[in-house]
N, C-alpha and C positions, 0 to 999 in steps of 0.2 A: 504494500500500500504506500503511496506516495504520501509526503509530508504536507502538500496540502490535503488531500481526501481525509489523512488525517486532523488535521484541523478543522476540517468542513465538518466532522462526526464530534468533535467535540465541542462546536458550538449547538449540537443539537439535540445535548444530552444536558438533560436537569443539572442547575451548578446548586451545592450547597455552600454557602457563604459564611465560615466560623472562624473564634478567634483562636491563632494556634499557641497563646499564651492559656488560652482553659484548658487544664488537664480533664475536665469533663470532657468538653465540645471535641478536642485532638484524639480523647476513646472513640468517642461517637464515630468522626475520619474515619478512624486505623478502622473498625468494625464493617462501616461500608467497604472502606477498598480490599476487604480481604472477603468479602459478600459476589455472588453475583449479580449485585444494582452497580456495582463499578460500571458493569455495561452501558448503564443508564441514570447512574448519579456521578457528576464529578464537582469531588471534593475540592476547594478551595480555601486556603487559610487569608484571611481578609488582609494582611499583612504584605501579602505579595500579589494581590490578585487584582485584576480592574474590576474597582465596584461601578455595579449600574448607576444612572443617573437616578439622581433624589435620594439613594441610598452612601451615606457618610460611613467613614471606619467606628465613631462611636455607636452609630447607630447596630455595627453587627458586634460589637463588642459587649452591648449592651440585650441582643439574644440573637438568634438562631437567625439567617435567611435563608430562602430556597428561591431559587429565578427558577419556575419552568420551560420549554420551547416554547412557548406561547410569549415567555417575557412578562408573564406575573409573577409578582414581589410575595411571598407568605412569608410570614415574620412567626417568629415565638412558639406558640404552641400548632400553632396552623401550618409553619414550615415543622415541625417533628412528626405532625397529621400527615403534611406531605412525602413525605422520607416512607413511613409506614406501607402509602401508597404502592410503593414500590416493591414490598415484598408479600408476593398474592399470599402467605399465609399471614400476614395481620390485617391485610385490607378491611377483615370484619371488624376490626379494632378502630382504626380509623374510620369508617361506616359510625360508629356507637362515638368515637371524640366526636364525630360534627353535629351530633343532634342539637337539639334546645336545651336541656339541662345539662348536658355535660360540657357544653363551650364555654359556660364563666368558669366553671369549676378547672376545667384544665387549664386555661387564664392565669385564673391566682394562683394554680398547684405551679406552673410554668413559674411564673415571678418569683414565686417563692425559693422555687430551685436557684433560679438562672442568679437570684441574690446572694445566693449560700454556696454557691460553683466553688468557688475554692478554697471552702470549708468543706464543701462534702466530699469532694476528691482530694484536695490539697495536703500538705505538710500536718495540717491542725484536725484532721477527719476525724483522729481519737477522739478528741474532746468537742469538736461539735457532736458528734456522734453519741459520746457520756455526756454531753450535757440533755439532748432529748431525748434520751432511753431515762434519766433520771427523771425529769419532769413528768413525763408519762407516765413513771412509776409512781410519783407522785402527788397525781393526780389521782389516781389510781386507791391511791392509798386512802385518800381525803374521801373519796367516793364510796368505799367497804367500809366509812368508820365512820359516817355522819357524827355520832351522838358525842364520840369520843371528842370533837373540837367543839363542844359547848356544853356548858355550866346545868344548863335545865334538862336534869338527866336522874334518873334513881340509881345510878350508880358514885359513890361520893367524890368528891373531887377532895386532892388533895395538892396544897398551892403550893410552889418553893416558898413564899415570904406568905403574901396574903391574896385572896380570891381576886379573879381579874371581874372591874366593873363590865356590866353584858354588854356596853355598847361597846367597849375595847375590845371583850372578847370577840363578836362578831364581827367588826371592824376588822382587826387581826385577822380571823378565817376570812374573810373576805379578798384581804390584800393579798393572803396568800396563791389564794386559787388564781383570780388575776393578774396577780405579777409571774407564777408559773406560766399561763398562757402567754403573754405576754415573752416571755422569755424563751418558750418554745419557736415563736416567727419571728421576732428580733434580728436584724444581723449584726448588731451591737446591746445583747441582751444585759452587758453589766448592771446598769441601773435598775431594772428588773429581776435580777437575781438578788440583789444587795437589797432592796422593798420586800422582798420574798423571805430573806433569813431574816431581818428584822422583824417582821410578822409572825411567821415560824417561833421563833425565839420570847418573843412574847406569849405565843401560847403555849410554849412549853415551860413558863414560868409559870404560869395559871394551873398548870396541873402536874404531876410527874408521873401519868400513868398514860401521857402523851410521849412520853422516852423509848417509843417503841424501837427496838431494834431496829428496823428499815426505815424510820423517819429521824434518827441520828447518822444512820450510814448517808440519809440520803442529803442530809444537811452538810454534812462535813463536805464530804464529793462535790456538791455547788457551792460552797463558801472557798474549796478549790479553783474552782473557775470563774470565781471572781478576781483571783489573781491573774488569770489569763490576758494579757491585751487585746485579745481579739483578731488580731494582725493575721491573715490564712497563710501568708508569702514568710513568715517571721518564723523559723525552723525552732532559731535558739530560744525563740520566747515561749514556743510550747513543751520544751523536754523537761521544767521544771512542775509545770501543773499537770504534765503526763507520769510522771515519776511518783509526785504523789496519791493521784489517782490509784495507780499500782500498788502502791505502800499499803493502800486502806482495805485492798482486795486480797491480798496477803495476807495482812493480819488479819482479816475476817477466819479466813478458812484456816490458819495456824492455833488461833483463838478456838474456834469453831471443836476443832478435832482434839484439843490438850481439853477443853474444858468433858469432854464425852469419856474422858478417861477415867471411869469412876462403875462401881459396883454397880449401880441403879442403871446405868441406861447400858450397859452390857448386859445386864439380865432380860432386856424384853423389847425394847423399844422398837427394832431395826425389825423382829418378827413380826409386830402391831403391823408395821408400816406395808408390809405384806403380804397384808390379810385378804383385800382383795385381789388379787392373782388365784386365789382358792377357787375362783369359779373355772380356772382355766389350765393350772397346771397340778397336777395329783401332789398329793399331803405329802410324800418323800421326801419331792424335790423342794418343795417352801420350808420343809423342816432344814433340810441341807444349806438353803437360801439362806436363812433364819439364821443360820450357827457362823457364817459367815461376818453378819453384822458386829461380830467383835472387832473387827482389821478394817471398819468405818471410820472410828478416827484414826487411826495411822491414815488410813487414804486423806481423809483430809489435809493431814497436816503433810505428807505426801505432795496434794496436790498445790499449799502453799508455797511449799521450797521449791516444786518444780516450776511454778509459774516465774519465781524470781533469776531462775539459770536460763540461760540461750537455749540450752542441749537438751532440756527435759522439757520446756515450755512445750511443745506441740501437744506433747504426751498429757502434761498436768491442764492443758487449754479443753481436750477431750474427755479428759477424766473427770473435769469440772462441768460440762457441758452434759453428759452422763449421766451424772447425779442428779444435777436439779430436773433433769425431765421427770428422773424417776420420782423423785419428791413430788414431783407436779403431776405427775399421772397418778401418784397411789392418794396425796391430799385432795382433787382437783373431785368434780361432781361427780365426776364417772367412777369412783373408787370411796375412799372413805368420805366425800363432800364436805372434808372437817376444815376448818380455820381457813376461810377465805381471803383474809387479811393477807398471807404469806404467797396466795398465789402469784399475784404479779411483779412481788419482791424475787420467789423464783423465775419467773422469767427475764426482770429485769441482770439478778446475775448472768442467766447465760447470755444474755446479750453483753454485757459488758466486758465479761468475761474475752467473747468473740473480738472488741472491737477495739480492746486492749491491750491483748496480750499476743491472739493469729497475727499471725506473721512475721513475728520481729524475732530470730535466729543471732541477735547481735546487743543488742543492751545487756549489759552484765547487772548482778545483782547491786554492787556496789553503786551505779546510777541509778537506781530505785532505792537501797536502804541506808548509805552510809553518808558521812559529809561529806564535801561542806553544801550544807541543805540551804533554801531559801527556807525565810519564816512559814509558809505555809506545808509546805515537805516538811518540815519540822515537826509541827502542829497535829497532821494526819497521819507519820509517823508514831508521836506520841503519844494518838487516842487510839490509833489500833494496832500498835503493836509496844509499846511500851509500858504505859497504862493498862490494862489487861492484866498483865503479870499482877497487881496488888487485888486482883478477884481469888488469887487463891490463898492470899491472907485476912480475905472480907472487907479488903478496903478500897475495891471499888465493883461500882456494881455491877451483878453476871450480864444484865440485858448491856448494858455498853462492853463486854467483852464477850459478845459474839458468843452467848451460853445458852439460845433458846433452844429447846430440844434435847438440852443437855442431861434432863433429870436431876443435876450439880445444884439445886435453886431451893430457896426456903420455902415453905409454904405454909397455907395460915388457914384458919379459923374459927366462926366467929360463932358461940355456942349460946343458945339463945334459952331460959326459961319459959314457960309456955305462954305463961303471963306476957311477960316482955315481948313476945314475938306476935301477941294480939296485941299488943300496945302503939306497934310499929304504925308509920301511916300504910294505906291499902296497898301503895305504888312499891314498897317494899317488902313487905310478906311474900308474896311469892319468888322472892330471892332467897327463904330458907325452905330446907328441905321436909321430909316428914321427919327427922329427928330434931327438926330445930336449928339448925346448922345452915350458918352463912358459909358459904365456900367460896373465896376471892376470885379464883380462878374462873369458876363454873360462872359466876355473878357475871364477872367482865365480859367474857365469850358471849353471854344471851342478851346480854345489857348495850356493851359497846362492839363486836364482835372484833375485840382484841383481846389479848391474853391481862391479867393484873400484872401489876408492875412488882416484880420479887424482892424488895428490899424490908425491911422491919418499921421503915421510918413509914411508907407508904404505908402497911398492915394497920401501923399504930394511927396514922391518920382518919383511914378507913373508919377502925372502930371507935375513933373517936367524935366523928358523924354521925356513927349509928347511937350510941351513947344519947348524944345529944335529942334524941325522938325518944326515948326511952322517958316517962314519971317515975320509975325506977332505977337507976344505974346499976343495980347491983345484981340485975338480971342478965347481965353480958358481961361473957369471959372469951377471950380474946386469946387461940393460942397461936403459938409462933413456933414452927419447926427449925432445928440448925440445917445447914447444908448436911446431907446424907454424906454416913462416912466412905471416904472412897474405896475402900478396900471392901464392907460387907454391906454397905447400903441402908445401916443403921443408922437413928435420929434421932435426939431429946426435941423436948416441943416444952416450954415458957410460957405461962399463963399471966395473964393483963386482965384486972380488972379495970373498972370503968375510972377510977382512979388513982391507975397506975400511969393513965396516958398522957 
């Protein structure tokens, strides 16, 4: 073929018009030319190419064009419609983007992208990436727990200092849901994240049975990325908020597996969790399954030292991703439908998990654990992997060292005379059992659908709102279990009366 027939065929093939500075748009390229629409799309990087008239270099910098033979201009989401065109198995696809409802919607989904391009592909993908699998989660969270972020609730609240006034409290919930949204479409969510922990942070003064394990993880991880700059192109300004992101996911699962080391959740726990598979694999093999669950926590804390080496990361990236399906298939509606609170805290791991850790064969542990730290690597270092350590001298608490599930946790009860338990208002009574018995645990789960917060100072708060409904005080005893001993799963339990508290 001669060099003009060659030219005559390529002005008569669709030009797509991209920036080859987007590592997005330059995949998009590379995908067609190795497609057969090469035939019939040719790629052009707007940098070296003769743009048509009325079309400017900002203007394809700024999204996607398509010139077809015809010499019509489609821009944005109508030139990614167009491209579609091109390959007769999506045409139905594009058929469904042109209708009447899906055209604004692909609009702003387009904008959205084409703003975030080099955030979502770029240098900083980790942490835009952790930052909307966080808010999500977080959202998420706010949405299975209604009661739990407000005051007017029959379960008691118990304040760090003193009770938050309702219009702060609700104000605060408020701020937080939309400063999260907000902070999800953002392409400079700073200010919106920083409104978010301050709100956050205010309701978790107002109560401490708001200290849920995934809404401290998830605080800390965004008060991370508030250190961020935001900059997609800035390599060196992301490896310090990426590092400690890493740190927190670490200590989670290091935390996680030391705290499971203990008589009480080696005797039973890991067989619970595998109860529903009984419809599907014979009683042998779940017993075998079952005896297994002792080398649970080694896996876990397995899984944290691997995540932190180059060489084991793939391995401990999988093994983590393993886990929590299994946790989220045996918790999840289709199996035991128990504590929904933690389902999309498990999802939210393995995604993080994925988008943190897949891929990288080259960061050593020392640039995730050791100095010289910035103050924030500092901070997420020393809430989850430093701090921890003083939960096995009881001075600090198991839900912040990553011990839910662990069996390792006090637990309490609140014993009620029968008088006293007729005395209670209506909205409370059916929070003790037939033997009279407030049970923190059970209360929280039916009341807030989170678990109660495991500490003595929270129990002794508890009962001392229940107290207070009482013309009797001296009809509520108040007991408080130690942590179960680790070697035989033995426990004294401490009685409170109504003024002991």
């Amino acid at each position: 073929m001669s060099s003009k027939s060659a030219k005559k065929r390529a002005r008569n093939r669709t030009e797509v018009l991209y920036d080859g500075e987007c590592a997005m748009c330059s995949n998009l390229a590379l995908r067609i030319n190795t497609t057969q629409t090469r035939k019939t799309l040719d790629t052009n990087d707007m940098r070296s190419a003769q743009l048509p008239a009325g079309v400017s270099a900002a203007d394809v910098e700024r999204e996607l064009h398509v010139v077809d033979t015809a010499g019509n201009i489609h821009r944005g989401a109508n030139a990614l419609l167009r491209i579609l065109e091109e390959y007769p198995r999506w045409r139905w696809l594009a058929r469904i983007g042109r209708t009447a409802p899906m055209r604004p919607l692909l609009a702003i989904g387009y904008r959205y992208v084409a703003a975030n391009r080099d955030h979502i592909f770029g240098p900083s993908a980790r942490l835009f990436w952790s930052k909307q699998i966080l808010l999500v989660a977080l959202l998420a969270g706010f949405a299975l727990s209604p009661k739990l972020w407000i005051s007017a609730r029959p379960y008691p609240v118990v304040p760090v200092l003193a009770p938050l006034p309702s219009l702060l409290e609700y104000t605060a919930l408020a701020v937080s849901v939309l400063a999260a949204g907000a902070a999800l479409v953002l392409t400079k969510p700073r200010p919106a994240l920083t409104a978010l922990l301050i709100a956050a942070a205010t309701l978790a003064m107002g109560d401490q049975t708001r200290w849920q394990p995934w809404f401290y993880q998830y605080a800390v991880m965004l008060a991370v990325l508030t250190a961020w700059n935001g900059r997609p192109k800035d390599v060196k300004a992301s490896l310090e908020p990426t590092a400690a992101l890493r740190a927190v996911m670490i200590g989670i699962y290091l935390w996680s597996g030391i705290a499971k080391l203990n008589a009480s959740y080696l005797g039973g726990t890991f067989g619970w969790l595998l109860e529903p598979l009984a419809a599907v694999f014979p009683a042998s093999l779940l017993s075998a399954l079952g005896s297994i669950g002792v080398a649970t926590p080694v896996a876990e804390i397995a899984i944290g030292l691997g995540l932190a080496h180059p060489r084991s990361r793939p391995a401990a990236v999988a093994a983590a991703i393993a886990m929590h399906t299994l946790i989220l298939a045996m918790l999840g509606p289709w199996a035991h439908n128990w504590n929904s609170i933690v389902w999309p805290w498990n999802a939210a791991m393995i995604a993080l998990v994925a988008v943190l850790f897949a891929r990288d064969r080259h960061t050593r542990p020392a640039r995730i654990l050791a100095p010289p730290m910035s103050a924030m690597r500092a901070v997420a270092t020393a809430a989850f992997i430093v701090l921890p350590a003083l939960s096995l001298i009881d001075r600090w608490d198991p839900y912040l060292s990553a011990s839910l599930y662990s069996r390792n946790l006090r637990h309490a009860a609140i014993r009620l005379r029968s008088d006293a338990r007729e005395a209670l208002p209506l909205q409370l009574q059916p929070y003790a059992d037939d033997e009279d018995v407030m049970w923190p645990m059970t209360w929280a789960l039916d009341a807030l659908n989170v678990p109660a917060y495991p500490a003595v100072r929270v129990y002794k708060g508890m009962a001392r709102a229940v107290c207070a409904e009482l013309p009797d005080p001296t009809g509520l005893i108040l007991g408080i279990s130690s942590k179960p001993s680790i070697t035989t799963g033995e426990i004294t339990v401490t009685n409170y009366g109504c003024a002991d508290l």
